[in-house]
C-alpha positions as CSV (number, residue, x, y, z in Angstrom):
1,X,-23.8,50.6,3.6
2,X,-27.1,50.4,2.1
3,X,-29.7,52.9,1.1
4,X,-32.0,51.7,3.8
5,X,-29.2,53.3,6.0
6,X,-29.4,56.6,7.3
7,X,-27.6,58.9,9.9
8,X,-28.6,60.6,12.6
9,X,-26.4,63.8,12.1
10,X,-27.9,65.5,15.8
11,X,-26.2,62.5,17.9
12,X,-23.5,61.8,15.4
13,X,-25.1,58.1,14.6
14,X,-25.6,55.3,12.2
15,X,-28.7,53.1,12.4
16,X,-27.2,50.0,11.0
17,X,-27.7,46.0,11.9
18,X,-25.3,44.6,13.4
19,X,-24.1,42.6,10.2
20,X,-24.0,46.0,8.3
21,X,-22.0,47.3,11.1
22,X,-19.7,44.6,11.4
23,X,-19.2,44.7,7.3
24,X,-18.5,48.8,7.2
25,X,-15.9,48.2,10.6
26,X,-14.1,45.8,8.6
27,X,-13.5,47.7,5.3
28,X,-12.2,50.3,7.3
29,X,-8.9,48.5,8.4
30,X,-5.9,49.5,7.2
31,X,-2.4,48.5,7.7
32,X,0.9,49.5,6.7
33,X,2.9,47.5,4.1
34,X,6.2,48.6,3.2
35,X,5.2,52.3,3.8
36,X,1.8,52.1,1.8
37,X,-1.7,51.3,3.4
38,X,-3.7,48.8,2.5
39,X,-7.1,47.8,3.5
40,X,-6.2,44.6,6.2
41,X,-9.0,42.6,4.9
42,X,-8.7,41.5,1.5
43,X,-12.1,40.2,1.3
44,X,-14.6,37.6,2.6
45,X,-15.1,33.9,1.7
46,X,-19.1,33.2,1.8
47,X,-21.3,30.1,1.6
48,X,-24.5,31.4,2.6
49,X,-27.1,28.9,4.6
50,X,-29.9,30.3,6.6
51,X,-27.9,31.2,9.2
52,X,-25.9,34.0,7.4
53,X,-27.5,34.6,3.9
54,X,-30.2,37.2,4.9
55,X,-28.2,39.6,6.9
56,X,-24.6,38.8,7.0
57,X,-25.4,38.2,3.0
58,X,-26.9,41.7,2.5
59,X,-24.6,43.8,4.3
60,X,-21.2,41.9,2.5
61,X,-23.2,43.0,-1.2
62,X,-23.4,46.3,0.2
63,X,-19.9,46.5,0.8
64,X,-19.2,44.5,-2.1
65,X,-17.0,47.1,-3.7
66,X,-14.5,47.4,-0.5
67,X,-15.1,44.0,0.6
68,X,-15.5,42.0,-1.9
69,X,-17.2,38.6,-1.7
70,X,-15.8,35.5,-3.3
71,X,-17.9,31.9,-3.5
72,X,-16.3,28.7,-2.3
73,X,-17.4,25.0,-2.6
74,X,-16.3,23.8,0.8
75,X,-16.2,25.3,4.6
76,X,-12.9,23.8,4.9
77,X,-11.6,24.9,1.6
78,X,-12.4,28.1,1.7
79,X,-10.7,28.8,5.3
80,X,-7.8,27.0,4.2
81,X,-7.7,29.5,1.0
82,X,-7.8,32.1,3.5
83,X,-5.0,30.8,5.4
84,X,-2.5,30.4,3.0
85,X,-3.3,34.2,1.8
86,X,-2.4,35.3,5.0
87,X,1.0,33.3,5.7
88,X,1.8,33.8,1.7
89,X,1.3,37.9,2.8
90,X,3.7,37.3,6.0
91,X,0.6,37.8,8.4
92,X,0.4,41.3,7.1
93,X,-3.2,40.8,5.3
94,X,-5.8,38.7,6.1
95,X,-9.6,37.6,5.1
96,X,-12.7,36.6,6.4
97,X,-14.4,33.1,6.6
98,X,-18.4,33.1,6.9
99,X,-20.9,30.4,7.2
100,X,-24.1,29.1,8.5
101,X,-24.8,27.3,11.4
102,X,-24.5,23.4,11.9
103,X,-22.4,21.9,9.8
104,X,-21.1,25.0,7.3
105,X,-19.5,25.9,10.8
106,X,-17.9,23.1,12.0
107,X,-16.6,22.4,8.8
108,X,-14.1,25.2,9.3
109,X,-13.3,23.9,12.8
110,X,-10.3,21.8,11.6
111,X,-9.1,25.1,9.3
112,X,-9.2,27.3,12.0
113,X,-7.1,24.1,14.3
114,X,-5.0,24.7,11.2
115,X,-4.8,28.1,11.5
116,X,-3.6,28.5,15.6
117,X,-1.2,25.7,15.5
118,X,0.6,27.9,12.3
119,X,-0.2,31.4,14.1
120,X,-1.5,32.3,10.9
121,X,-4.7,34.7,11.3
122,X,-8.4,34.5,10.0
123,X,-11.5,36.1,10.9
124,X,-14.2,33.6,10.9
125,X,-17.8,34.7,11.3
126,X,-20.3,31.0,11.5
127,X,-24.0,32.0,12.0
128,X,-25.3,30.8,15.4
129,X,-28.6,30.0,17.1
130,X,-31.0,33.1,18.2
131,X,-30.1,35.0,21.1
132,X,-33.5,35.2,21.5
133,X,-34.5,31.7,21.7
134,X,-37.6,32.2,19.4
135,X,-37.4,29.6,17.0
136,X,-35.1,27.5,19.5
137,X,-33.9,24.7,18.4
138,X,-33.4,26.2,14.8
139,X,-32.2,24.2,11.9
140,X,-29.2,22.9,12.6
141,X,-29.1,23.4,16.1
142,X,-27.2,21.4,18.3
143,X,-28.9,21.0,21.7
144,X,-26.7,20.5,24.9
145,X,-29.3,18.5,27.1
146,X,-27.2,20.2,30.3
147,X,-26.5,23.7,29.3
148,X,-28.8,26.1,27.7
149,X,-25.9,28.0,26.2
150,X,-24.0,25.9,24.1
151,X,-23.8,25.6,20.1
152,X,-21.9,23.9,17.3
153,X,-19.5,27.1,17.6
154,X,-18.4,25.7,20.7
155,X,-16.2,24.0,19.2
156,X,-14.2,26.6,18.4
157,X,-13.0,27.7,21.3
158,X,-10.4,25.5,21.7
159,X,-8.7,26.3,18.2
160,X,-9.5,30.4,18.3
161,X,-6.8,32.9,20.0
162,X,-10.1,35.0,20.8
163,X,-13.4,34.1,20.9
164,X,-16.7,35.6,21.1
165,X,-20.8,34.9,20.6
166,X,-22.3,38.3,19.4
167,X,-26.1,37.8,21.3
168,X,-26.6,41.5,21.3
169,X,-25.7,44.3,17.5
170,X,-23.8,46.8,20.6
171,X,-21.2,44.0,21.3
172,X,-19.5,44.0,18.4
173,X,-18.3,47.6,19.6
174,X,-16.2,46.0,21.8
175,X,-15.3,42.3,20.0
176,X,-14.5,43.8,16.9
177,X,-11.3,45.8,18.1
178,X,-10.6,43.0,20.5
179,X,-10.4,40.4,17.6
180,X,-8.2,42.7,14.9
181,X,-6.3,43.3,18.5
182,X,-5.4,39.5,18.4
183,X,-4.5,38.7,14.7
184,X,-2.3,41.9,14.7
185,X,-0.4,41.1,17.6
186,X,2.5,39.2,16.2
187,X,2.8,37.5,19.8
188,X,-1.0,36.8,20.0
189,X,-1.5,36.1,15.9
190,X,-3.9,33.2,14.6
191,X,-7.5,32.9,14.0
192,X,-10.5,34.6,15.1
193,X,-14.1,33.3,15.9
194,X,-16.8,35.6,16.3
195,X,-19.9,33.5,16.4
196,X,-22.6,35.6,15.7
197,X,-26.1,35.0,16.9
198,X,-28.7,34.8,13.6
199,X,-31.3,36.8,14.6
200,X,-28.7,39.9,16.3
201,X,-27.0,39.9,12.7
202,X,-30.2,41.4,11.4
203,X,-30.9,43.4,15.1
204,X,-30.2,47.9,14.3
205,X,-28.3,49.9,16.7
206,X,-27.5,53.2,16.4
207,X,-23.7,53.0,16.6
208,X,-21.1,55.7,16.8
209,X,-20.4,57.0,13.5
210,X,-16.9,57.8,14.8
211,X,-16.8,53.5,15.5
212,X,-16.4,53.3,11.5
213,X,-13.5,55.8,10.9
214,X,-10.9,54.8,8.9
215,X,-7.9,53.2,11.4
216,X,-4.3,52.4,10.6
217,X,-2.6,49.4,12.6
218,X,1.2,49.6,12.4
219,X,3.0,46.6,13.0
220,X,4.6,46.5,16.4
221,X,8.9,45.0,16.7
222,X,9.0,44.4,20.5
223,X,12.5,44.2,21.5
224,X,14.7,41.8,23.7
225,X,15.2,42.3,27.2
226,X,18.6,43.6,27.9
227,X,19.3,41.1,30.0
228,X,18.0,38.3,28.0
229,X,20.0,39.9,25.3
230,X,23.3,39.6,27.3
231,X,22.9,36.3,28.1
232,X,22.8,35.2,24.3
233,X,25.5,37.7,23.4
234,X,27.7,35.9,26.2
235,X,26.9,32.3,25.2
236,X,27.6,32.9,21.2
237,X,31.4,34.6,22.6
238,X,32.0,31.6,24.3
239,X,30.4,28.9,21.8
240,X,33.2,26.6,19.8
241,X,29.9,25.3,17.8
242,X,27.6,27.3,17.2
243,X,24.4,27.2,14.7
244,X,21.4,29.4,14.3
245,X,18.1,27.8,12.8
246,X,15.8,29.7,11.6
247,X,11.9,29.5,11.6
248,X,8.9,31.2,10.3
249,X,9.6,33.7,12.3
250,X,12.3,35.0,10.4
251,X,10.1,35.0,7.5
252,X,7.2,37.0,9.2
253,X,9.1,39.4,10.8
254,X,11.2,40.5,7.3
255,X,14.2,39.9,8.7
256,X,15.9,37.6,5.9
257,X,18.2,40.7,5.5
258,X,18.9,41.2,8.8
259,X,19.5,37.3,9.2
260,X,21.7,37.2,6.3
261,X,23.6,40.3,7.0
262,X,24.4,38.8,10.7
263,X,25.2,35.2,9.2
264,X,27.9,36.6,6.3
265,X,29.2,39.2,8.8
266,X,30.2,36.4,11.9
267,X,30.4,33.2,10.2
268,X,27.4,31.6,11.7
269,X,25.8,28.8,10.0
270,X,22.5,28.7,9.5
271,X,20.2,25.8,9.2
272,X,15.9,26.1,8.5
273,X,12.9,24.7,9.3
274,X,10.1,23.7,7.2
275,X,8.5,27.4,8.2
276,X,11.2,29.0,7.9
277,X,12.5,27.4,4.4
278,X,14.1,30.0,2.1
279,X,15.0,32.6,4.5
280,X,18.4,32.4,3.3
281,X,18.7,31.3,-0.7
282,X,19.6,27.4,-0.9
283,X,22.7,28.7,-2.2
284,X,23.8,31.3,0.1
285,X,27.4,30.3,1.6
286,X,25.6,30.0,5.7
287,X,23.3,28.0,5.0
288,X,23.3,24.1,5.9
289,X,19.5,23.8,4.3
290,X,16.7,22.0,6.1
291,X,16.9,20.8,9.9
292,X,15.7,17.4,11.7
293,X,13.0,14.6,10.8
294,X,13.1,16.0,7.1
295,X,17.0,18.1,7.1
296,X,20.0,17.8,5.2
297,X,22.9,15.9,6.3
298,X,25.0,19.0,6.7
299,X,22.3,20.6,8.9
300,X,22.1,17.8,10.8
301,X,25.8,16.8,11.6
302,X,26.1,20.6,12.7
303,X,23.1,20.4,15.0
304,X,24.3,17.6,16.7
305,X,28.0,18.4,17.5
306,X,26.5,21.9,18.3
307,X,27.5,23.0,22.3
308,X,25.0,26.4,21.1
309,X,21.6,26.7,19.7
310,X,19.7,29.5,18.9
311,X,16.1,29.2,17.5
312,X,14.7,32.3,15.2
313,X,11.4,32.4,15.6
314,X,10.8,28.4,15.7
315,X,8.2,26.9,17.6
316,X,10.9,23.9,17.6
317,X,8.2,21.3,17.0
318,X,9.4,17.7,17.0
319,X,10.2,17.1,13.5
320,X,12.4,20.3,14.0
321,X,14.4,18.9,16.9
322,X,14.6,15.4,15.8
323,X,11.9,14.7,18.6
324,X,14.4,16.1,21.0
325,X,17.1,14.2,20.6
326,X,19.3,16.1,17.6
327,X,21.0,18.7,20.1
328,X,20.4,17.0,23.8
329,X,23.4,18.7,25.5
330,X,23.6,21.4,23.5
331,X,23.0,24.9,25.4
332,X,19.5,26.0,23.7
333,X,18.2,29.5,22.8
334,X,15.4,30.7,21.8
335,X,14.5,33.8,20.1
336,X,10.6,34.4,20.0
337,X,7.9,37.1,20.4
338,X,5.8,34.6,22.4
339,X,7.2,33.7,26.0
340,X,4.9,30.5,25.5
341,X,7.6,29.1,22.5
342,X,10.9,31.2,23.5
343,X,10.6,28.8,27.0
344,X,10.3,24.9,25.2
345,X,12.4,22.4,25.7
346,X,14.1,24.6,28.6
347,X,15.2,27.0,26.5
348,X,16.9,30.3,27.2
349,X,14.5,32.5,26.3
350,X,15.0,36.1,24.3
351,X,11.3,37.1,23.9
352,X,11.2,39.4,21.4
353,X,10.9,40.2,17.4
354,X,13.5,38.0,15.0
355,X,14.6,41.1,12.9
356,X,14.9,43.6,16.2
357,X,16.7,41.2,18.1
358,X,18.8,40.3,15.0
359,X,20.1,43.6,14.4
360,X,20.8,44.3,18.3
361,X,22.8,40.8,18.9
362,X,24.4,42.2,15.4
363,X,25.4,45.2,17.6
364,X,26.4,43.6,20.7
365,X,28.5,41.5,19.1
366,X,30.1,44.0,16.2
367,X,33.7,42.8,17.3
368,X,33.0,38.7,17.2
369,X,33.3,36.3,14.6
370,X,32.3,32.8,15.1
371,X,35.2,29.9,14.7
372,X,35.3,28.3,11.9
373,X,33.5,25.0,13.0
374,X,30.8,24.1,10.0
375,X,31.7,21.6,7.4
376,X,31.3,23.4,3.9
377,X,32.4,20.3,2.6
378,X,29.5,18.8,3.8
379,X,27.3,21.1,2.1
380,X,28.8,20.4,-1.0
381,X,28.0,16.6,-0.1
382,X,24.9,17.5,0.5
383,X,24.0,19.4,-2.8
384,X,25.6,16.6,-4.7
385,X,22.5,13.9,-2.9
386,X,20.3,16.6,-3.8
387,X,21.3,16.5,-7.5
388,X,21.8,12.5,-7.4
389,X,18.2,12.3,-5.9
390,X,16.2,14.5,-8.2
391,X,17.6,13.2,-11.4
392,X,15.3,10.7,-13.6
393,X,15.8,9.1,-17.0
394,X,11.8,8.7,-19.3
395,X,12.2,4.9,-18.3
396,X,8.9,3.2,-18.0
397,X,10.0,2.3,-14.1
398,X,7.9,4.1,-12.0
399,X,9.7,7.4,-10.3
400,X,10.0,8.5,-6.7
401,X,8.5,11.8,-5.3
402,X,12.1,13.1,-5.7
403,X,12.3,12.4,-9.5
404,X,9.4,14.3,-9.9
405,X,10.2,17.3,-7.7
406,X,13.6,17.8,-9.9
407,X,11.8,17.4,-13.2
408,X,9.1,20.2,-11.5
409,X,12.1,22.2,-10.4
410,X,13.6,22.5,-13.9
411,X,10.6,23.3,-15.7
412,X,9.6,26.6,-13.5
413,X,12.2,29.7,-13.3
414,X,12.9,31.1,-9.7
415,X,9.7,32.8,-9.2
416,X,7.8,29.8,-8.9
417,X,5.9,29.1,-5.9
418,X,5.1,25.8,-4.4
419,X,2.6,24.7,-2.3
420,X,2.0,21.3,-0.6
421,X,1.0,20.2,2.9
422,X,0.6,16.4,3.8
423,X,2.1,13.1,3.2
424,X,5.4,12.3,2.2
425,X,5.4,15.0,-0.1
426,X,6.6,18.0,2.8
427,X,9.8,16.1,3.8
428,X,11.2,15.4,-0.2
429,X,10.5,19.2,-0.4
430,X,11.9,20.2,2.6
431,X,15.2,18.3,1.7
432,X,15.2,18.7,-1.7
433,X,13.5,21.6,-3.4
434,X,15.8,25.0,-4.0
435,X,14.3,28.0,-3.5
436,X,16.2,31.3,-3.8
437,X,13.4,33.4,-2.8
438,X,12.2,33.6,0.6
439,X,8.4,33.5,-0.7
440,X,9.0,30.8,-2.8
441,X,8.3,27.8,-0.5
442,X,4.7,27.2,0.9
443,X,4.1,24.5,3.2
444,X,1.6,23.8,5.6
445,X,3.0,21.5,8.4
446,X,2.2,22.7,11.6
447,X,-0.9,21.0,11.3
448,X,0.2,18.9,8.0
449,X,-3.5,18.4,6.9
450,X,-4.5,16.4,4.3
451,X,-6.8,18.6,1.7
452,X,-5.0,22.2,2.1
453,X,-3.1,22.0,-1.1
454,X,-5.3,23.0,-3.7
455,X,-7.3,25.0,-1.3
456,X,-4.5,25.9,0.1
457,X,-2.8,27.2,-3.4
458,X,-5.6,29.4,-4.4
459,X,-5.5,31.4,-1.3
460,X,-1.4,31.9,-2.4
461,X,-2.3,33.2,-6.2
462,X,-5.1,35.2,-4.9
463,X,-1.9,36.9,-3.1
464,X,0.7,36.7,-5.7
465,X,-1.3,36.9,-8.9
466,X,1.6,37.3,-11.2
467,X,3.4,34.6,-10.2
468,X,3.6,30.6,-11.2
469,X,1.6,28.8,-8.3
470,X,2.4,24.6,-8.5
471,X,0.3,22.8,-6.3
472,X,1.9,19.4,-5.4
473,X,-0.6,16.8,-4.3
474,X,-0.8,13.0,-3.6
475,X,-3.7,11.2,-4.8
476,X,-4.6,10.7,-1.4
477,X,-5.1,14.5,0.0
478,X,-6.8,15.1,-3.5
479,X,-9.5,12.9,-2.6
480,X,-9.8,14.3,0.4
481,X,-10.2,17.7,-0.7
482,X,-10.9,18.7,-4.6
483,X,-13.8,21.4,-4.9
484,X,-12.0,24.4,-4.7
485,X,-10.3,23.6,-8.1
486,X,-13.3,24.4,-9.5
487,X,-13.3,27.7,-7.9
488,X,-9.8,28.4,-9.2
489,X,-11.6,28.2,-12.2
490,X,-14.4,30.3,-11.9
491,X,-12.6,33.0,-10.5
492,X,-9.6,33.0,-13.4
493,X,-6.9,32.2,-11.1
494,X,-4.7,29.8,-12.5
495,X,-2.6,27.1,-10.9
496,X,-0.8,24.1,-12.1
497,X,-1.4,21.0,-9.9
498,X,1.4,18.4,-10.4
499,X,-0.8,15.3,-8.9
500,X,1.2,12.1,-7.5
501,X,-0.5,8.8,-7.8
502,X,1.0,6.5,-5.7
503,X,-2.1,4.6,-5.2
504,X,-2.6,5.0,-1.2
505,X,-0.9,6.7,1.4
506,X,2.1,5.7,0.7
507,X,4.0,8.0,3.5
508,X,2.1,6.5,6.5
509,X,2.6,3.2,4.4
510,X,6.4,3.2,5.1
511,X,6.2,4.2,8.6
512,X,3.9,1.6,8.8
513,X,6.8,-1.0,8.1
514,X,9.1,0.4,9.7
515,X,7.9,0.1,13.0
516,X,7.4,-3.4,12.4
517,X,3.8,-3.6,10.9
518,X,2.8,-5.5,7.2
519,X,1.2,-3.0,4.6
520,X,-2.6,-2.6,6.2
521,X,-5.2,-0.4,5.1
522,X,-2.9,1.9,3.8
523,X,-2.0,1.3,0.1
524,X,-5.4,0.2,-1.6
525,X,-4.1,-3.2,-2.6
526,X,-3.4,-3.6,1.5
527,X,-7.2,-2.4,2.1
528,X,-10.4,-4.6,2.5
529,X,-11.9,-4.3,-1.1
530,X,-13.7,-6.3,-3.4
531,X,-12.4,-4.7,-6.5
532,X,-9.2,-1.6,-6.8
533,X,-10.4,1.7,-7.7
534,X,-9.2,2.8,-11.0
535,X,-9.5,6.3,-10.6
536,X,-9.1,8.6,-13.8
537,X,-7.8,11.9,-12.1
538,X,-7.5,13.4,-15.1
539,X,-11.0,13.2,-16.5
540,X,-12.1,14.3,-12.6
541,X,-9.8,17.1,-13.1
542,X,-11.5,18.0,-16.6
543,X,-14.8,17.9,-14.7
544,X,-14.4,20.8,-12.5
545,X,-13.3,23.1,-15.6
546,X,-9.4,22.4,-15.4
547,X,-7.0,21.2,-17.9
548,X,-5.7,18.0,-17.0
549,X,-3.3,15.0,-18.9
550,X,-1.6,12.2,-17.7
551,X,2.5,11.8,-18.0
552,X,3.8,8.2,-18.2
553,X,7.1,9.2,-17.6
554,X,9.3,12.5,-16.1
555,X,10.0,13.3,-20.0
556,X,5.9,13.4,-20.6
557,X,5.9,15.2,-17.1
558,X,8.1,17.9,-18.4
559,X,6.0,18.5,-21.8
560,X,2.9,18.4,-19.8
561,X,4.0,20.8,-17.2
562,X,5.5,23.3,-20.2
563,X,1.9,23.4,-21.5
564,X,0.3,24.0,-18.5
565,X,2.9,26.7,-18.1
566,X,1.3,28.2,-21.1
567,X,-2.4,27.5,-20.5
568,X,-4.9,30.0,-19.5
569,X,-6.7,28.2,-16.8
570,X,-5.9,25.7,-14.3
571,X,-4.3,23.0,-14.9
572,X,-3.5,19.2,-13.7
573,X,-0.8,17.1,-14.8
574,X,-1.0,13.6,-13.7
575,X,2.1,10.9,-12.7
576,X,1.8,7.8,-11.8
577,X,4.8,7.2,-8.5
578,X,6.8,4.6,-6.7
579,X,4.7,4.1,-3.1
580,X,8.0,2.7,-1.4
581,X,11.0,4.7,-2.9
582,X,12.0,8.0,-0.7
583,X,15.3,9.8,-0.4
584,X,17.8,8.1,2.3
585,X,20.1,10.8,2.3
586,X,19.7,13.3,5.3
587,X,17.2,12.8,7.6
588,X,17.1,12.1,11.8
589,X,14.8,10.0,14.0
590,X,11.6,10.3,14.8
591,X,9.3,9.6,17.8
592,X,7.1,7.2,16.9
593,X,5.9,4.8,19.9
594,X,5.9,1.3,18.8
595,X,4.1,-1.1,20.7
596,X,5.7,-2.4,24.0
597,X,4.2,-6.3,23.4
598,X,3.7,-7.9,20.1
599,X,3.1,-11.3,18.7
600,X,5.6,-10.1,15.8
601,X,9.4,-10.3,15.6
602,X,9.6,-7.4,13.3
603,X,7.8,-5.2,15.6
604,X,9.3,-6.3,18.8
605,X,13.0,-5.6,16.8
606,X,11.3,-2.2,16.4
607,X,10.8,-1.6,19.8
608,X,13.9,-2.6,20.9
609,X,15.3,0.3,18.7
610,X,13.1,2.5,19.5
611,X,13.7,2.4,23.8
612,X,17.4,2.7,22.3
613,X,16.8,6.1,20.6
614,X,14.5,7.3,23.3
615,X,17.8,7.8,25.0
616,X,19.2,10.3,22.7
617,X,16.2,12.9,24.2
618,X,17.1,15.9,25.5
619,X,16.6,16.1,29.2
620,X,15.1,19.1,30.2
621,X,15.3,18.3,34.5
């Protein structure tokens, strides 16, 4: 690691700190990708504070050349970069998140809530207190006046799949295989917190040399129960209406092949979630496109006359299932590697991995095709809206989301990737946008948190270098979360950020109204304020090193996004957008509890609809 270093060749030792060994463990990951190996760690996101810089920050330049160390300008930005390397890489790489104590840590606290409610994994390493006490309380400490044993990191624990405080360099012997352990598992897999105590980071121990050995992890296919397997066999032979909907499951597992394959082969239509968007092309003849809350029309008429449901790796969260209510009597499968999901909503369950159980349901059921119940007339209905939706003149009126995302669409060629995460923004693209490659669609909403985007887009080029990465952003999560434009900057990797000004938060806005409320304190004209922002995001952009213009129009929008296409460095591209216009077509209820008493009509009228639609649930006794 360092020439301080040294081995102890008569007991087969290194004399390393524990940061040093932590650092040389690491490097020696591997996995294996498509029959190659590759180091598992792609490298380490650092902001140093004095919880971290002196020994976590000396043994990550020592192993700068295998691990190398990239600069970020937030906690939260840099973890969310991390993030969206690992779910653009299909969980099969990762990286590593470190930070001081205080407040560098608990920035990343929201990331890493990201991070498990995605099963995506990262390894984060915040500095801690002293195990020793020494210095106690240390900068930044946070001081629990009834437990001696508590720290900021403590707030991890709730948003970690494993988590550990290193007070002593020999226990990293055992967390460090235990945390790998975890992100591997694909039943287990989402982020890692190894707080590590400030003063053991720097601590020697004369490890194992055999500890650091280079080890390969294979990924593991677990297969269905038999029985399990049977059961979901039986119930497709005897289904009049069937449907499959596929999640990110499908994705992570590679089994769009197998999925497609077992679709063309039986007939079954196939409808997708936002995580599972572009498993099957938008054009392929099974597919319905996008399911519940945010889903086509076609989807959605097949989910609800479906008697047979079977999730693919879904975690069937509510804007997947309509908040319950899109298949209620349907009988409801669910295909997972975690028990925990393949039970919901009183599923059926089939716990095992989406392209093993794909190819043996393929088997059992080599002599079935399903009857032919889905509507492709509907489909074709359906990409009509699309196209009627998307399309936008130059007129000076101001454009919806949707008008934008066509004139996006046509000015990118099929290797585009596109990256959003909050707002209104998810559910146009979930509807609308056509991807015909199964890595062509990145959006975070599991957690749908405002600020991943651009964040959330350099962690995607950093895994797909060669390929266009657009960012698309409301003016509201760009606020929220900026800095790490800047660092696509500094560190050459180029994205084009297609930035919506609809002056507010306009999605909330509209659900806002319609459950009865006026326009408060969401739009800025509907927020206290003694005078409107006028925010020039393009001169911002310019700030931070990009390439930025405004667009008055989706002709300008076009032109602008053809030069950023050809720029040699980040780039943002400005439109101003309609806060109230949103596609009508498709779509499903959602549950969104609107008050039981009010002193207005409108909101009252809302409730009254709403304790009708509560009905619809699925009842799960």
């Amino acid at each position: 690691m360092s020439a301080s270093n040294t081995r102890d060749t008569s007991t087969d030792t290194l004399r390393l700190t524990a940061a040093q060994a932590t650092m040389l463990w690491l490097a020696n990951q591997h996995v294996v990708i498509d029959g190659d190996e590759v180091p598992y760690f792609a490298g380490v996101w650092a902001i140093f504070g004095h919880g971290n810089v002196a020994a976590v920050g000396e043994a990550l330049h020592a192993a700068r050349a295998a691990l190398p160390t990239y600069r970020a300008h937030n906690e939260q930005g840099m973890a969310h970069a991390a993030i969206a390397y690992a779910k653009q890489m299909r969980r099969r790489r990762a990286m590593v998140c470190t930070t001081s104590i205080g407040p560098g840590a608990t920035n990343m606290v929201t990331a890493a809530a990201l991070a498990h409610v995605n099963r995506l994994p990262v390894l984060l390493i915040p500095g801690d207190v002293y195990a020793s006490r020494r210095p106690d309380p240390v900068l930044q400490q946070v001081e629990d006046f009834s437990d001696g044993t508590a720290s900021a990191n403590d707030c991890f624990r709730p948003v970690s799949r494993y988590f550990d405080r290193i007070t002593r360099p020999e226990q990293i012997l055992d967390a460090l295989p235990k945390a790998l352990a975890t992100m591997l598992d694909p039943a287990t897999c989402g982020p890692v917190t190894l707080a590590f105590c400030q003063d053991v980071q720097a601590e020697a121990f004369d490890y194992p040399a055999n500890f650091f050995s280079r080890r390969t992890w294979h990924p593991r296919r677990a297969p269905a129960d038999a029985h399990e397997l049977d059961a979901l066999a039986s119930a497709l032979r005897a289904a009049k209406r069937p449907l499959l909907v596929a999640g990110g499951g499908v994705l992570y597992s590679g089994a769009e092949a197998a999925l497609a394959a077992f679709a063309e082969r039986t007939g079954l239509p196939v409808a997708e979630t936002q995580a599972g968007k572009g498993a099957l092309p938008w054009n392929h003849a099974n597919t319905l496109g996008s399911i519940g809350v945010t889903g086509s029309s076609a989807a959605n008429a097949a989910a609800s006359n479906a008697d047979v449901v079977v999730g693919i790796g879904t975690r069937l969260q509510d804007f997947t299932t309509g908040s319950r209510s899109l298949f209620p009597d349907a009988s409801l499968f669910q295909v997972n590697v975690q028990a925990f999901d393949a039970h919901k909503h009183g599923a059926v369950p089939v716990v095992g991995d989406a392209r093993t159980v794909l190819a043996s349901l393929d088997a059992a059921l080599v002599d079935w095709q399903a009857p032919q119940v889905f509507d492709r007339d509907a489909v074709t209905q359906w990409h009509a809206a699309v196209d009627i939706a998307t399309q936008g003149d130059n007129a000076t009126t101001l454009p919806s989301d949707a008008q934008v995302i066509g004139a996006v669409q046509s000015s990118f060629d099929d290797d585009v990737i596109v990256v959003c995460a909050a707002g209104g923004l998810p559910g146009e693209l979930h509807k609308l946008w056509r991807t015909t490659r199964s890595d062509g669609y990145h959006l975070e909403y599991g957690f749908s948190c405002m600020g991943y985007e651009i964040a959330g887009g350099l962690g995607v080029k950093l895994s797909a270098p060669d390929r266009d990465v657009v960012v698309m952003v409301g003016d509201g999560s760009y606020l929220m979360m900026n800095s790490e434009l800047a660092t696509s900057v500094m560190l050459g990797q180029k994205l084009v950020v297609v930035l919506l000004d609809n002056r507010g938060y306009g999605c909330i806005n509209r659900l806002q109204q319609a459950t009865g409320s006026p326009g408060f304190n969401n739009l800025l004209v509907d927020a206290r304020h003694e005078t409107l922002p006028d925010i020039d995001f393009a001169a911002h952009a310019r700030s931070l090193g990009a390439l930025a213009e405004k667009a008055t129009n989706l002709g300008e929008l076009r032109a602008a996004l053809a030069r950023a296409r050809a720029a040699d460095r980040s780039s943002v591209v400005v439109i101003d957008t309609d806060p109230l216009k949103t596609t009508e077509a498709g779509g499903w209820w959602w549950d969104v509890a609107v008050p039981e008493v009010s002193d207005r009509p409108e909101v009252n009228a809302a409730r009254r609809d709403y304790e009708q639609r509560i009905r619809m649930k699925r009842n799960l006794s």
